[in-house]
N, C-alpha and C positions, 0 to 999 in steps of 0.2 A: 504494500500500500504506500502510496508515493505521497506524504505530511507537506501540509504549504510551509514557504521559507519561512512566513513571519510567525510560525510556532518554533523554529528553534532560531529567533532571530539572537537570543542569550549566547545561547553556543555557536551561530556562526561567528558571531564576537569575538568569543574567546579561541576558534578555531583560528580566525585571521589573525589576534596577536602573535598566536604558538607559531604559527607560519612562520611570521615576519621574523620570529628569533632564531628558526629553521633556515629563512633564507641569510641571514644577517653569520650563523655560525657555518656555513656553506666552505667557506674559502677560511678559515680560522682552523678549525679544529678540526686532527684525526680521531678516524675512529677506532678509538680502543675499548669501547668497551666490552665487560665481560662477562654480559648474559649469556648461558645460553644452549637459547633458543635461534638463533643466527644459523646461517650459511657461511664460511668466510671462502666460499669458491669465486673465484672473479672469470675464469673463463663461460666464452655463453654456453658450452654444454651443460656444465654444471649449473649456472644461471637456469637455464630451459629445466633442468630438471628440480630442482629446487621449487619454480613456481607453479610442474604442474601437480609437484606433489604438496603444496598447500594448499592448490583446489581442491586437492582429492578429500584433502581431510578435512575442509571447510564445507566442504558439499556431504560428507557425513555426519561432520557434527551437526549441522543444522536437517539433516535428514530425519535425524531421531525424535520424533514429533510425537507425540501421542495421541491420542484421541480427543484427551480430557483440554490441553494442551491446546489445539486446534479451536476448540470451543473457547477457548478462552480467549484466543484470537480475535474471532470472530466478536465475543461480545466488544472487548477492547477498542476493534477498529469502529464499530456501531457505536459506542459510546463518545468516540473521536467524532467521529462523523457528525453525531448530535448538536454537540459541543459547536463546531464548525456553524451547521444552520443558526446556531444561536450567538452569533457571532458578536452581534451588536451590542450585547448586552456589555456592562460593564465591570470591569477587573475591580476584585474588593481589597486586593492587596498588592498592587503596585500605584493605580490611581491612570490607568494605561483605559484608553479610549475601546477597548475589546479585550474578551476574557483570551479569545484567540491567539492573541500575543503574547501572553502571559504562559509561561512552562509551569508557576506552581500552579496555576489555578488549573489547568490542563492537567496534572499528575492528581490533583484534587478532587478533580470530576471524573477522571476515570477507577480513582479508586473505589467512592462513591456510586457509583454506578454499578462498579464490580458486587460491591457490597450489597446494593440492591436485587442482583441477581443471585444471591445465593453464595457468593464468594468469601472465606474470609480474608480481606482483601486489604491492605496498610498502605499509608504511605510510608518511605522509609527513606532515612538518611546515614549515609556511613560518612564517618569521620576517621581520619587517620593523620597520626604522627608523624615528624621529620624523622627520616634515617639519615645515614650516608649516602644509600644511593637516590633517595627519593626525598621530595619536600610533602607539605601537609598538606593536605585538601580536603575536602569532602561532595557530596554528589545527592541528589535525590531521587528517588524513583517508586515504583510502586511493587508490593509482592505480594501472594496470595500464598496461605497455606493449606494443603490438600492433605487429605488422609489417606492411605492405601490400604490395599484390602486386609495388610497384616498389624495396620494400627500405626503404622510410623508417620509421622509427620513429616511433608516435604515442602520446602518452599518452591514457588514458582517466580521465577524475575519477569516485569514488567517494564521492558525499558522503551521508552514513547520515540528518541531522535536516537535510535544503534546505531544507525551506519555512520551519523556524525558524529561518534567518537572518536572513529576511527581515519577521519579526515586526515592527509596531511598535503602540506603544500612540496609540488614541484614531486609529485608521485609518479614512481615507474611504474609503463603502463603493466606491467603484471600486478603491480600492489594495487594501483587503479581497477583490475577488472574483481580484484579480492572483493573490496568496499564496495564497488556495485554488486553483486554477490549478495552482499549481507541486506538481510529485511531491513526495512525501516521501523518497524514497531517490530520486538524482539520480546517474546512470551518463551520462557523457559526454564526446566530445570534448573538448580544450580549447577550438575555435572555436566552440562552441557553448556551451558555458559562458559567456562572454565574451560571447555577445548574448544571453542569460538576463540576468546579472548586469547590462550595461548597460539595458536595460528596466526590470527593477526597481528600480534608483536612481534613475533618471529619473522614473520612477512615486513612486518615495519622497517625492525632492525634492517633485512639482506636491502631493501628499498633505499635506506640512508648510506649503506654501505656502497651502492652502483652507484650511486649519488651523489658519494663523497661528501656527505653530510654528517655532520655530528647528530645524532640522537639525542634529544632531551629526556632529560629525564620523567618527566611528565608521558611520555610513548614505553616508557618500560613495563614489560609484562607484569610487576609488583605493583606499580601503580595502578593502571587499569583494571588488577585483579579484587585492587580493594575499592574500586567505585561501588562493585555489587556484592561482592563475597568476602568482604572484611566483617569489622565490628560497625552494626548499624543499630540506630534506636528508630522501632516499630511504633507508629502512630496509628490506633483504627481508625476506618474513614467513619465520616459523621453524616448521618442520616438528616433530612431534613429537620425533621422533629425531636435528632435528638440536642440535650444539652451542653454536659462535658464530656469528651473524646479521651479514649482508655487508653495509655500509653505502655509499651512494652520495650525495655533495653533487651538485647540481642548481645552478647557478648560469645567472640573466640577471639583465641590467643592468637589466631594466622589464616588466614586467607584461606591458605591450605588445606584446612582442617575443616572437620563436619560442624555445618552449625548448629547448636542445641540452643532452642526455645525453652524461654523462662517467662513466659508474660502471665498475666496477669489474669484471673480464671473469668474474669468480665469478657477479655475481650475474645473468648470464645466463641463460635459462629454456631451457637446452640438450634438456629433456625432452618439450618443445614442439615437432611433426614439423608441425603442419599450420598453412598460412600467411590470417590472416585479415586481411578488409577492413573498415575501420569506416569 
């Protein structure tokens, strides 16, 4: 589903600063670094085979869809779409002349919406610490959690602008056909998210490398990894009618690791009778 520019006009933003410090460290810095998930083959056979084997494995990660999954797509993109018709209405939390241009109010009303359907459905924000190789950031997005047939809880990621994460400026056309590739509204597993996001940093890195670019650190697969699968604190979405919205911290030690749900017995999705598999 193809999202209009001025819903992620936030993140072209920031996509065109990262650029401009991409083009600016172009002719400055070599590339040393030491992820990895890289290629360091410079001749083109190796090039050639390098990027047909990150379609191979970007066309399977995102292949592993489930049923449950697909539906949840589909409400997703409908509740986008809604949002879109009602265009005119006005942002209650920027003061911006449509809700439409607005990315919270957009991760707001589709959680809402989710939650309407039967979903239990959060907005969620992850935050993360400076390391040595990474600085701090944080990111928002929307998840739902699903029960499986044997009682486990799984989260599902809701991410509204996926492909423009992965933006970069001055992209080989291999890394270029990657990002087109990738949905623009990206509903999925966490384990599946995780071999998305590792392929296209990998892809980024060998990209900056034919490029003779420095890679920021902002494009490392650690970073990206903790936009959706770091430590996030879980917000429920609020129903028209209701009043205070139940919050839920989310706490792991590493990106890595399985997340285990601690929230708070409120914001259980008690209204949910039917049990689905993703």
């Amino acid at each position: 589903m193809v999202m209009e520019e001025a819903m992620d006009g936030e993140m072209s933003l920031s996509n065109m600063v990262l650029g401009f410090f991409e083009e600016a460290d172009r002719e400055r810095w070599p590339e040393n670094d030491d992820d990895d998930e890289g290629s360091s083959g410079g001749h083109a056979a190796e090039s050639k085979a390098f990027w047909q084997a990150q379609h191979s494995q970007l066309h399977e990660a995102l292949a592993k869809t489930s049923p449950a999954e697909s539906r949840m797509r589909g409400d997703t993109e409908e509740a986008i779409k809604n949002m879109r018709a009602a265009a005119a209405a006005a942002c209650s939390c920027t003061g911006r002349a449509a809700v439409g241009d607005c990315r919270r109010c957009m991760l707001r009303h589709v959680a809402e919406r989710l939650r309407d359907a039967g979903y239990n459905s959060a907005l969620c924000k992850s935050k993360w610490t400076r390391s040595p190789d990474i600085p701090s950031g944080e990111h928002s997005y929307v998840d739902v959690v699903v029960q499986t047939r044997s009682g486990k809880a799984v989260r599902v990621v809701v991410e509204l602008s996926f492909r423009a994460e992965f933006e970069v400026a001055r992209a080989s056309a291999g890394y270029r056909a990657l990002v087109t590739a990738l949905p623009e509204v990206f509903v999925g597993r966490s384990d599946r998210l995780r071999a998305v996001v590792k392929v296209m940093c990998a892809a980024a890195k060998q990209c900056m490398k034919e490029n003779n670019m420095h890679m920021g650190p902002w494009r490392k697969h650690k970073y990206m990894q903790s936009k959706w699968l770091g430590t996030h604190e879980r917000t429920a979405a609020a129903t028209a009618a209701a009043t205070p919205v139940v919050a839920a911290v989310v706490t792991v030690g590493s990106p890595e690791k399985q997340t285990k749900f601690m929230g708070s017995i409120l914001s259980l999705d008690f209204a949910r009778t039917a049990v689905e598999v993703v």
